[in-house]
SETI-572342 format. One line per 3 residues: number of its first residue (from 1); their letters; for each residue x, y, z of N, C-alpha, C, CB. Coordinates in Angstrom, 2 decimals, always signed. Atoms other than C-alpha are relative to their C-alpha. Glycine has a CB too. Layout:
N
NUM	a	X,Y,Z,X,Y,Z,X,Y,Z,X,Y,Z ~ ...
% end
This chain:
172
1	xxx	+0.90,+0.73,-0.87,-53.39,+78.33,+37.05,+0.26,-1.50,-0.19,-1.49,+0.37,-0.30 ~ -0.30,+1.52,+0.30,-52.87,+74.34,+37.66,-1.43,-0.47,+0.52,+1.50,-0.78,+0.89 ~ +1.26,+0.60,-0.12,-56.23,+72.46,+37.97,-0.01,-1.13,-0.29,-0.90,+0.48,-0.61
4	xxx	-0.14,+1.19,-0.01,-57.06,+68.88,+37.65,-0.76,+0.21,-1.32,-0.43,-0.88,+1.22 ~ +0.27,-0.04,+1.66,-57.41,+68.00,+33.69,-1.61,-0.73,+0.12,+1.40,-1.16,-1.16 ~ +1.57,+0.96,+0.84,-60.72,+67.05,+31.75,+0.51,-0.81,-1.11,-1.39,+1.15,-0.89
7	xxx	-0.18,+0.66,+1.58,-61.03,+65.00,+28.69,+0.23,+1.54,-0.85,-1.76,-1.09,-0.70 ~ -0.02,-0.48,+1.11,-61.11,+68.37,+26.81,+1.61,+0.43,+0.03,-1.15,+1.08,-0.20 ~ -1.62,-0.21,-0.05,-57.12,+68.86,+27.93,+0.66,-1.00,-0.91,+0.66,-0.22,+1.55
10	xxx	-0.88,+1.42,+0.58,-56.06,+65.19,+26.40,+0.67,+0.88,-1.45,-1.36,-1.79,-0.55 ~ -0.75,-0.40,+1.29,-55.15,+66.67,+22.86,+1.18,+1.03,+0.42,-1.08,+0.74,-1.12 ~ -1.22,-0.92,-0.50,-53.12,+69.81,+24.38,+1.11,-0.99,+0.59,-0.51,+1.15,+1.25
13	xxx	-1.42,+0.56,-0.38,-51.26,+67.19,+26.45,+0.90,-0.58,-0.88,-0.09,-0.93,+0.89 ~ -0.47,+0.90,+0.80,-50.55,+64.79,+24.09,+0.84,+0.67,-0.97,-1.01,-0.75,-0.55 ~ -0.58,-0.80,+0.58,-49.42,+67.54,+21.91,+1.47,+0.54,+0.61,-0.94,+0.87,-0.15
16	xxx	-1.42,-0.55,-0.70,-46.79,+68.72,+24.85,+0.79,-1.61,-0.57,-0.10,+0.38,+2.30 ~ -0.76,+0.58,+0.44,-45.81,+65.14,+24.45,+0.73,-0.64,-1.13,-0.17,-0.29,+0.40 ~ -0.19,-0.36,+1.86,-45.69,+65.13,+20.88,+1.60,+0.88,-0.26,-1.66,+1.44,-0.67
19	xxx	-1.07,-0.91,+0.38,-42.99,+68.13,+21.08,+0.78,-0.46,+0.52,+0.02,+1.27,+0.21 ~ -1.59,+0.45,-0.56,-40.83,+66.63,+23.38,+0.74,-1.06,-0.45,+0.03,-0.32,+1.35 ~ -0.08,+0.84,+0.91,-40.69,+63.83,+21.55,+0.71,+0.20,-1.32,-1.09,-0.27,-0.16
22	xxx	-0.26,-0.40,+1.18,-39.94,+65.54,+18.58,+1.69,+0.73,+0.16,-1.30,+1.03,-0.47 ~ -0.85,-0.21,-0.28,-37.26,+67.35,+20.44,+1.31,-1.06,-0.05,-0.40,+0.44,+0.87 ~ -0.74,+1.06,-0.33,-35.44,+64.12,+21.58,-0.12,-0.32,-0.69,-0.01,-0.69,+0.76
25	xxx	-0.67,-0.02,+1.64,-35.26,+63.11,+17.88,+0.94,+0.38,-0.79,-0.46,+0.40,-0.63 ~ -1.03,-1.02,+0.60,-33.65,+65.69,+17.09,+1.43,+0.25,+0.51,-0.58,+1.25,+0.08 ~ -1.19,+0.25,-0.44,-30.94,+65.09,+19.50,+0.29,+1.25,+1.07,+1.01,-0.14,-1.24
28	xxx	+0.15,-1.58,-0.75,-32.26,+68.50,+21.43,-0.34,-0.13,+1.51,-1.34,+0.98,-0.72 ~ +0.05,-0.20,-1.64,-32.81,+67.02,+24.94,+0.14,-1.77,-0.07,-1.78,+0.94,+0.94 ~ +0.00,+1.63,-0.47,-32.93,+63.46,+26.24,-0.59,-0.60,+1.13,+1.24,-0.43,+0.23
31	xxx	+1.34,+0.20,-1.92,-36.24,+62.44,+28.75,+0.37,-1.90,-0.13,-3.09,+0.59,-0.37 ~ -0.29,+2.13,-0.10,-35.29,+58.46,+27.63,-1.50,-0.26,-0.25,+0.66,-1.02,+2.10 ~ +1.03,+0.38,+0.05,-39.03,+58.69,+26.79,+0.01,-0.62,-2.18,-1.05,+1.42,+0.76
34	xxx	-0.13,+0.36,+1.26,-39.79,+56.93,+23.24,-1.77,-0.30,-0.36,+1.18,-1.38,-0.11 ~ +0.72,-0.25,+0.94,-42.61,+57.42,+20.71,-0.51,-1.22,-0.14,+0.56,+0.57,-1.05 ~ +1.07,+1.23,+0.07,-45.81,+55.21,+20.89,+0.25,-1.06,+0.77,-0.14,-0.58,-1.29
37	xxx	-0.02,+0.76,-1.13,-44.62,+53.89,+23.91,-0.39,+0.50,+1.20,+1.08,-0.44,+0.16 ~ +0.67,-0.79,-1.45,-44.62,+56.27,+26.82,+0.72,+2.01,-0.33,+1.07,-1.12,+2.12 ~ +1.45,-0.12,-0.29,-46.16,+58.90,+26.93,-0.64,-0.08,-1.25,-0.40,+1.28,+0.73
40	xxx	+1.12,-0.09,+1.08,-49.08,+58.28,+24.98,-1.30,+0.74,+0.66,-0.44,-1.60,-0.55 ~ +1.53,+0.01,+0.12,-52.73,+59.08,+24.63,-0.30,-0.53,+1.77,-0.66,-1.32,-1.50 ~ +0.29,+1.28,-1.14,-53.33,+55.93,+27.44,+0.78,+0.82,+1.14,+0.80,-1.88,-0.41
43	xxx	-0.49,-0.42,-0.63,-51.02,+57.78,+29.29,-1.04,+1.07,+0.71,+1.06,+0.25,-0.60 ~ +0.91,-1.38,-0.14,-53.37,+60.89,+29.37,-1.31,-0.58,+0.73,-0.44,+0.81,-1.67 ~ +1.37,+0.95,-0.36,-56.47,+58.58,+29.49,+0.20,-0.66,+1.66,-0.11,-1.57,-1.33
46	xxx	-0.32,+0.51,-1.03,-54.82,+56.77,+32.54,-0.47,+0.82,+1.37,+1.34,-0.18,-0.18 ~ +0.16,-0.54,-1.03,-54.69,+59.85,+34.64,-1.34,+0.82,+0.24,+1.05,+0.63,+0.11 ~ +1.43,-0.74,-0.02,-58.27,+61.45,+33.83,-0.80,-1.77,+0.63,-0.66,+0.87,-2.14
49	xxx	+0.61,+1.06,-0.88,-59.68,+57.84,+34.99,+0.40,+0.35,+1.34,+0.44,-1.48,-0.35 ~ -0.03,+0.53,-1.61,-57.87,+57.68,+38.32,-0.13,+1.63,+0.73,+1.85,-1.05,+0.52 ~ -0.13,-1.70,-0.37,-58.06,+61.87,+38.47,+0.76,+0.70,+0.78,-0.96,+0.48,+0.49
52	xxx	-0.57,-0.61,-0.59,-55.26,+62.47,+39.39,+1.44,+0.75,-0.47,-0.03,-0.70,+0.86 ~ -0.95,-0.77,-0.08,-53.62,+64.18,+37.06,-0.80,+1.79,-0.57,+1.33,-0.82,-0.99 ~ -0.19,-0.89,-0.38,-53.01,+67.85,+36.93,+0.34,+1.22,-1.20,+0.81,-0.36,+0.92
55	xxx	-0.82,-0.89,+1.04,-52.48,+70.81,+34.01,+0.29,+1.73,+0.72,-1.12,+0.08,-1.66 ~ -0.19,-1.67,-0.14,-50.78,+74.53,+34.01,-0.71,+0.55,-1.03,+1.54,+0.61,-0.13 ~ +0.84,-0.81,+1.37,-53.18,+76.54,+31.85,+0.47,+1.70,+0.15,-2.15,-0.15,+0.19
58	xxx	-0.22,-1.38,-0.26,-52.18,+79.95,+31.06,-0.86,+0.52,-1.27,+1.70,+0.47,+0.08 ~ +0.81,-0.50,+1.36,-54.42,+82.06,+28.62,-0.43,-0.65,-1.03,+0.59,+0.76,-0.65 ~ +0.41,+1.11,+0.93,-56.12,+79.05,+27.77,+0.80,-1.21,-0.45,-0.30,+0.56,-1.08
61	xxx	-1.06,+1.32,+0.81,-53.24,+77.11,+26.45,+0.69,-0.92,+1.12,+1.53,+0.77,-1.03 ~ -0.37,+1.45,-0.85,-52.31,+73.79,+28.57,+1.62,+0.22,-0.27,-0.79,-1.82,-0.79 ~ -1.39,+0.11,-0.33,-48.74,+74.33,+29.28,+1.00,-0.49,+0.39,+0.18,+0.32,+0.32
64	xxx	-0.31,+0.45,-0.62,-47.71,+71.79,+31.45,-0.71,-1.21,+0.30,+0.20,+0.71,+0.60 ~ +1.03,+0.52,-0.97,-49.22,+68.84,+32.93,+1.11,-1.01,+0.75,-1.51,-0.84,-0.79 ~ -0.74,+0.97,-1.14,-48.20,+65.85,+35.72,-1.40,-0.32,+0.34,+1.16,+0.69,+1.38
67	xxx	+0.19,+0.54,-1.10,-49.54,+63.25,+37.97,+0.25,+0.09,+1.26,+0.20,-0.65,-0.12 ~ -0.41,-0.68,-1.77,-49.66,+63.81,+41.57,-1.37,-1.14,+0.77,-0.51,+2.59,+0.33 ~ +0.86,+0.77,-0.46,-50.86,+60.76,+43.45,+0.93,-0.67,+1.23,-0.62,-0.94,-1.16
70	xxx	-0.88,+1.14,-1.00,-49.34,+57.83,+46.31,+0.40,-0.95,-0.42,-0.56,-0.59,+1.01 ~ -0.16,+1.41,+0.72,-49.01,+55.35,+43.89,+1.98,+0.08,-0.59,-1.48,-0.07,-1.72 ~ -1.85,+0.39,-0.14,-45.05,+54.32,+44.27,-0.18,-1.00,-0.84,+0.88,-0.57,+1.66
73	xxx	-0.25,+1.12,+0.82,-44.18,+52.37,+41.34,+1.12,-1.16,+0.50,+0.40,+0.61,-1.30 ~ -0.63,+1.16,-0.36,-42.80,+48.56,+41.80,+1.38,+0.33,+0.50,+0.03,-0.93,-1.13 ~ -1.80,-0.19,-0.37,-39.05,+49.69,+41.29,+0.16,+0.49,+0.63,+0.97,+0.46,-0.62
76	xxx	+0.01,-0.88,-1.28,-39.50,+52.14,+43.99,+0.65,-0.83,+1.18,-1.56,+0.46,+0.41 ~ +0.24,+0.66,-0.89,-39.02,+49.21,+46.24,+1.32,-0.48,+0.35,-0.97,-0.86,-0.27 ~ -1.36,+0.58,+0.41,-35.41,+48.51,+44.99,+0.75,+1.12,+0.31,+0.20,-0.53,-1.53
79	xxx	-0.46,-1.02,-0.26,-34.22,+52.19,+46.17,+0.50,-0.18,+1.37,-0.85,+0.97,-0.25 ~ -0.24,-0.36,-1.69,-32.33,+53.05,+49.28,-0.50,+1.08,+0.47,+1.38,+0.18,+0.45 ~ +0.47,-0.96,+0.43,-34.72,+55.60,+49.80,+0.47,+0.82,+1.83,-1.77,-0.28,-0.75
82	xxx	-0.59,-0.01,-1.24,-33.26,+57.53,+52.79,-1.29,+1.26,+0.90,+1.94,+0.58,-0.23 ~ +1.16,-0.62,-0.85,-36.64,+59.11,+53.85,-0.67,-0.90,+0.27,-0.83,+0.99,-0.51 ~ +1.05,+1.38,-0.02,-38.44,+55.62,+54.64,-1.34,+0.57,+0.82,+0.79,-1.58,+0.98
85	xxx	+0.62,-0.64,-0.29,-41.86,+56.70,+55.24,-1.26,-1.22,-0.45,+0.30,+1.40,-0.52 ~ +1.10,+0.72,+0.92,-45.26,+54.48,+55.12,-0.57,+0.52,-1.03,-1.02,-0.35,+0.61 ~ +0.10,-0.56,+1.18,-47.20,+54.62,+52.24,-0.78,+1.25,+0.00,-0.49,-0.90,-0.85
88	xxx	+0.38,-1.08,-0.43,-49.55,+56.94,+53.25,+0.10,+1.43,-0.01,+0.11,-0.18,+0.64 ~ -0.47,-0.84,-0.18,-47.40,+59.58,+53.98,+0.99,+0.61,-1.10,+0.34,-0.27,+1.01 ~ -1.25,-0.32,+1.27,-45.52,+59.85,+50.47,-1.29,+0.29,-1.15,+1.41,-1.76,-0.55
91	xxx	+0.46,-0.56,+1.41,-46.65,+61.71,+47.48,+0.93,+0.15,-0.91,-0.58,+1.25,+0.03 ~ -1.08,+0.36,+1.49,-45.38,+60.93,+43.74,-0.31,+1.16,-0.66,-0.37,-1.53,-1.15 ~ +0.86,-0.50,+1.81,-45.54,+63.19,+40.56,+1.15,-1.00,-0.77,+0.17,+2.44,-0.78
94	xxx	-0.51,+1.12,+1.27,-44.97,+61.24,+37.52,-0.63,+1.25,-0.98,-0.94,-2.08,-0.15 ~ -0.05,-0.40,+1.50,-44.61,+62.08,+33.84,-0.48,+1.59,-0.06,-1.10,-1.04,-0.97 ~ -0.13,-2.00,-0.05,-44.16,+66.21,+34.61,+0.20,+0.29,-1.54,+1.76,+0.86,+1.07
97	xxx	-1.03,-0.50,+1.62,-43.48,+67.30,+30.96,-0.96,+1.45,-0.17,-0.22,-1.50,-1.98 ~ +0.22,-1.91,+0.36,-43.84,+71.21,+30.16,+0.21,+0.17,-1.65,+1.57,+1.24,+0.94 ~ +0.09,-0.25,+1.29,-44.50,+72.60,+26.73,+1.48,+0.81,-0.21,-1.44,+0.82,-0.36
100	xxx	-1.56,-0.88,-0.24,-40.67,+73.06,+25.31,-0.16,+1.06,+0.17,+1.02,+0.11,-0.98 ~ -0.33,-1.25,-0.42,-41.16,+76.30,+24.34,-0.24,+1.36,+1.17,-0.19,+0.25,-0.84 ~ +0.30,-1.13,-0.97,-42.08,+77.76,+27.69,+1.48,-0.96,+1.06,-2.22,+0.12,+0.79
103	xxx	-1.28,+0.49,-0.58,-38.83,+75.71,+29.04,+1.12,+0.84,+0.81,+0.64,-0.51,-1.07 ~ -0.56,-0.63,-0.70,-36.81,+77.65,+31.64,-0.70,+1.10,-0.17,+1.21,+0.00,-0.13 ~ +0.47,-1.39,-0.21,-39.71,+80.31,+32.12,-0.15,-0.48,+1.51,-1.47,+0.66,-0.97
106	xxx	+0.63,-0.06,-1.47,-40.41,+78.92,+35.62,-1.40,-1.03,+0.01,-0.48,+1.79,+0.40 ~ +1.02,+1.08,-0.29,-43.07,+76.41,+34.86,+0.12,-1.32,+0.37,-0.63,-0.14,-0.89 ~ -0.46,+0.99,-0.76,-41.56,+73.28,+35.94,+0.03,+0.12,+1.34,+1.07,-0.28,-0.35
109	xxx	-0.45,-0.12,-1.26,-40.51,+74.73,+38.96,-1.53,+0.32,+0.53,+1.26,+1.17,+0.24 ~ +1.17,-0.65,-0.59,-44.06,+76.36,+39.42,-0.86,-1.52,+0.33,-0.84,+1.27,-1.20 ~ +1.18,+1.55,-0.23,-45.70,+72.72,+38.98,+0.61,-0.16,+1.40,+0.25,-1.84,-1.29
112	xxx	-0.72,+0.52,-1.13,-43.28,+71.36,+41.49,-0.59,+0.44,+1.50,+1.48,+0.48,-0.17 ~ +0.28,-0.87,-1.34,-44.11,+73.84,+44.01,-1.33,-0.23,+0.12,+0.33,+1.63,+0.00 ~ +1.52,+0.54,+0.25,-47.91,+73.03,+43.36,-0.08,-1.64,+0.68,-0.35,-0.03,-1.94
115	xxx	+0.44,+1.33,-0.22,-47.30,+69.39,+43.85,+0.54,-0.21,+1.36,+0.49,-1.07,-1.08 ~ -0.54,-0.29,-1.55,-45.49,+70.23,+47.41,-1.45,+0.61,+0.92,+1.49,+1.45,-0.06 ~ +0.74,-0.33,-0.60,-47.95,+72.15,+48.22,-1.39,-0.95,+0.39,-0.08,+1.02,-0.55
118	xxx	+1.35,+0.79,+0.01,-50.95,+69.71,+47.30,+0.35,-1.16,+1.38,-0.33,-0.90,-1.83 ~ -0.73,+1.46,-1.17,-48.53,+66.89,+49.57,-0.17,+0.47,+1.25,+1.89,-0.45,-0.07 ~ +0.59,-0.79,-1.29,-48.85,+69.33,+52.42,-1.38,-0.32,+0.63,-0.11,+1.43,-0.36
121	xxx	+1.40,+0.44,+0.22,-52.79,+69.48,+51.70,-0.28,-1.34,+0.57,-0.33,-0.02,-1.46 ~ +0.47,+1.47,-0.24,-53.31,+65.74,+52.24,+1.33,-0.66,+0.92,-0.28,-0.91,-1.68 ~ -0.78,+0.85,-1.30,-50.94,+65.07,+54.89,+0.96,-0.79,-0.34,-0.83,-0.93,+0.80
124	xxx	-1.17,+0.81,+0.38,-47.55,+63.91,+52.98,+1.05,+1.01,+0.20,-0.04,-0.64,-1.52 ~ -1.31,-0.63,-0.16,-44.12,+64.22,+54.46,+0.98,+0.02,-0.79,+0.50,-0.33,+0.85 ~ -0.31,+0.61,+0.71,-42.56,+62.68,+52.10,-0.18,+0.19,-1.92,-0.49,-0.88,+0.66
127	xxx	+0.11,+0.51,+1.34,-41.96,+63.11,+48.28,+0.64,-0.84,-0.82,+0.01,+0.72,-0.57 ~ -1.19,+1.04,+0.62,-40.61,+60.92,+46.02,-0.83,+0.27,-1.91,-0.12,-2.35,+0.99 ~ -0.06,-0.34,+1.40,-40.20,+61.78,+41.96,+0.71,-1.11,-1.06,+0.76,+1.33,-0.04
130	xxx	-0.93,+0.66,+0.96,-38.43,+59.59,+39.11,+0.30,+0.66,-1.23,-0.50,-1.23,-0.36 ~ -0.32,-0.37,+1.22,-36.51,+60.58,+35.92,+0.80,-0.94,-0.56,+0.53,+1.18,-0.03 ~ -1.60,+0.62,+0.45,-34.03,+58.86,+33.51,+1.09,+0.80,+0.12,+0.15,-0.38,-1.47
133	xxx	-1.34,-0.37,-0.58,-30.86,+58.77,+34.17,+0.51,+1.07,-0.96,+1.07,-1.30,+0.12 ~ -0.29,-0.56,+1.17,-30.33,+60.36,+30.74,-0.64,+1.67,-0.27,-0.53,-1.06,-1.02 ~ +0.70,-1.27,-0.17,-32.60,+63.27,+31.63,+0.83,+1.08,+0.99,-1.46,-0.35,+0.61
136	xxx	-0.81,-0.92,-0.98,-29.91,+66.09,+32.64,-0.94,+0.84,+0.37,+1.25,+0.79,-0.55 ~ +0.92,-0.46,-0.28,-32.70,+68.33,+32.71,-0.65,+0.43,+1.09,-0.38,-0.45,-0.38 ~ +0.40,+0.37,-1.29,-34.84,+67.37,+35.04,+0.80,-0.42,+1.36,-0.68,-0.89,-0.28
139	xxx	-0.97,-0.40,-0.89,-32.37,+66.67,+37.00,+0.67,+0.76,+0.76,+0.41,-0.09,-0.17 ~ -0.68,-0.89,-1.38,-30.84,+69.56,+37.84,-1.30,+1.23,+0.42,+1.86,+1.04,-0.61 ~ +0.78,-0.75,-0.59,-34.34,+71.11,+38.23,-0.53,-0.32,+1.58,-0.97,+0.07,-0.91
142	xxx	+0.09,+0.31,-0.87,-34.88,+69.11,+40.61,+0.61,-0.11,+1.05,-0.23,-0.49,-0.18 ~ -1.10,-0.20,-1.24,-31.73,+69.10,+42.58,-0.12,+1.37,+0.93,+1.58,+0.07,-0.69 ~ -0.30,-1.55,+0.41,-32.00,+73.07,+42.13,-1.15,+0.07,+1.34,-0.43,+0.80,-2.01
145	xxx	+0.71,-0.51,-0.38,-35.45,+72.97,+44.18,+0.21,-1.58,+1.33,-1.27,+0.55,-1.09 ~ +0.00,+0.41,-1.24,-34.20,+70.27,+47.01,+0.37,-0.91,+0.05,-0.84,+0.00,+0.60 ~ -0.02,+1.94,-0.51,-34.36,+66.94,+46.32,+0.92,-0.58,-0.50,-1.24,-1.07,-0.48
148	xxx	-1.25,+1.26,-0.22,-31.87,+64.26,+46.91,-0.20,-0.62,-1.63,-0.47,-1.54,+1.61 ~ +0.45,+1.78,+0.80,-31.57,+61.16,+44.54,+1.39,-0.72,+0.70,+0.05,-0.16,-2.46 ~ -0.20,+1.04,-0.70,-31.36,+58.62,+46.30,+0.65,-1.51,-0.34,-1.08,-0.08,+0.36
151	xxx	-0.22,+0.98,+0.58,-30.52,+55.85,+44.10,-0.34,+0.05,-1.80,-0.73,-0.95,+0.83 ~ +0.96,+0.34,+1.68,-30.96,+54.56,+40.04,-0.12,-1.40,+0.05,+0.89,+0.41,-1.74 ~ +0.29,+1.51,+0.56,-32.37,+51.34,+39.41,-0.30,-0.37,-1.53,-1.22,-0.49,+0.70
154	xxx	+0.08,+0.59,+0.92,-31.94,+49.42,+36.52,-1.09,-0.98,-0.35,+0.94,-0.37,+0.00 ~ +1.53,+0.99,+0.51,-35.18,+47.79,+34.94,-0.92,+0.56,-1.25,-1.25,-0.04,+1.42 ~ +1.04,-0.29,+1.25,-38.13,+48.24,+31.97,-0.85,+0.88,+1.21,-0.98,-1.66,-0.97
157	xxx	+0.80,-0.81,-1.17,-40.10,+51.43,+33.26,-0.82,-0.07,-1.52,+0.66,+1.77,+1.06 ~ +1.08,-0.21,+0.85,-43.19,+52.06,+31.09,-0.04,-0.27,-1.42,-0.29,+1.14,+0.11 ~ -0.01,+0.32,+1.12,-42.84,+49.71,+28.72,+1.37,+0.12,-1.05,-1.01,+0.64,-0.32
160	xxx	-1.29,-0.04,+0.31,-39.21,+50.74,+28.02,+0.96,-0.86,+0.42,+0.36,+0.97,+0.25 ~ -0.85,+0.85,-0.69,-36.24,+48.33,+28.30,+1.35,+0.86,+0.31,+0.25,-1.34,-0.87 ~ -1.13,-0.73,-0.62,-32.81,+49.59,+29.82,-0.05,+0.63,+0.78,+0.56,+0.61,-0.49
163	xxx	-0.72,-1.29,-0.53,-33.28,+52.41,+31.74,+0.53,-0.05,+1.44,-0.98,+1.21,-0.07 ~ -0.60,-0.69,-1.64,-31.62,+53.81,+34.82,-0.85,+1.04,+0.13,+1.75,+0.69,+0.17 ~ +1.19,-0.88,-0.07,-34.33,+55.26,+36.53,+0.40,+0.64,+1.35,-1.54,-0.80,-0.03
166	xxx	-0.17,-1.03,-0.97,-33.49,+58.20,+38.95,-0.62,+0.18,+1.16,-0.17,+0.94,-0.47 ~ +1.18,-0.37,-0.72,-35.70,+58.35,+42.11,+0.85,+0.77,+0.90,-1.00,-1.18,+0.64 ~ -0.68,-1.50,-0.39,-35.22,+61.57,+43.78,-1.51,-0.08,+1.10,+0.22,+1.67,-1.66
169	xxx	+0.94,-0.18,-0.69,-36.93,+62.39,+47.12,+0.30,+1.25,+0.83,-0.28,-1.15,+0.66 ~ +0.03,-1.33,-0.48,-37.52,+65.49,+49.18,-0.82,-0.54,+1.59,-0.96,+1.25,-1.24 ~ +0.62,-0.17,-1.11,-38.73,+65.71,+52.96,-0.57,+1.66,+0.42,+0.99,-0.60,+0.94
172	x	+0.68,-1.52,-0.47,-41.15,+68.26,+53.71,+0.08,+0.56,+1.59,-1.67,-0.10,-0.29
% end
């Protein structure tokens, strides 16, 4: 089931991002995300204020979560984005991260399809996603279920310096 999080989700998430974290330490994946920077806590906190983000719960246990909103970040702006679409009409997810060990069961893909569907719901033709460049991953989950990328821009994304940031878009 995916539902829109409470405060009593924040620890489960933080925990997904805890593992992945722990992963990419270890030299076991590579999201380009970094420890006590992004994601945090604030991160979690961020999206229960503006409510709009989103968890997979399965038999209780928080599995998954994401953002799913219109809010196109700055660098967005620096893309050749080849669906040009007002704003309106475009729906984001941000910071998708799935609990590793349910990693290639189908829950990524299941969010995804959730956050298509919700874009439907509220009248968006238009999606648009970001990853690092460094994130093969996500990447080819995302290719796998449609969407382009369109461009990488080079800039500080959430408090990080360097990255090549992936924006990947889909037309519904």
């Amino acid at each position: 089931m995916i539902r829109k999080a409470t405060a009593a989700d924040t620890a489960a998430i933080v925990g997904i991002y805890g593992h992945i974290l722990e992963r990419e330490a270890a030299g076991l994946c590579r999201t380009g995300w970094k420890k006590d920077v992004y994601p945090t806590e604030e991160t979690v906190c961020a999206g229960l204020a503006q409510a709009d983000l989103f968890v997979w719960e399965e038999d209780g246990a928080v599995l998954a979560s994401g953002r799913i909103n219109q809010e196109q970040v700055d660098v967005y702006a620096q893309c050749p984005w080849a669906y040009p679409a007002p704003p309106e009409e475009v729906m984001v997810l941000h910071t998708l991260a799935v609990e590793p060990s349910r990693g290639g069961q189908g829950v990524g893909a299941g969010f995804v399809a959730f956050y298509e569907d919700y874009a439907r719901e509220k009248g968006c033709s238009v999606l648009r996603i970001d990853t690092n460049e460094t994130n093969a991953a996500a990447r080819r989950l995302y290719a796998r279920l449609g969407y382009r990328e369109s461009g990488i821009v080079f800039c500080r994304f959430n408090g990080i310096d360097g990255i090549r940031l992936v924006c990947l878009e889909k037309k519904l």
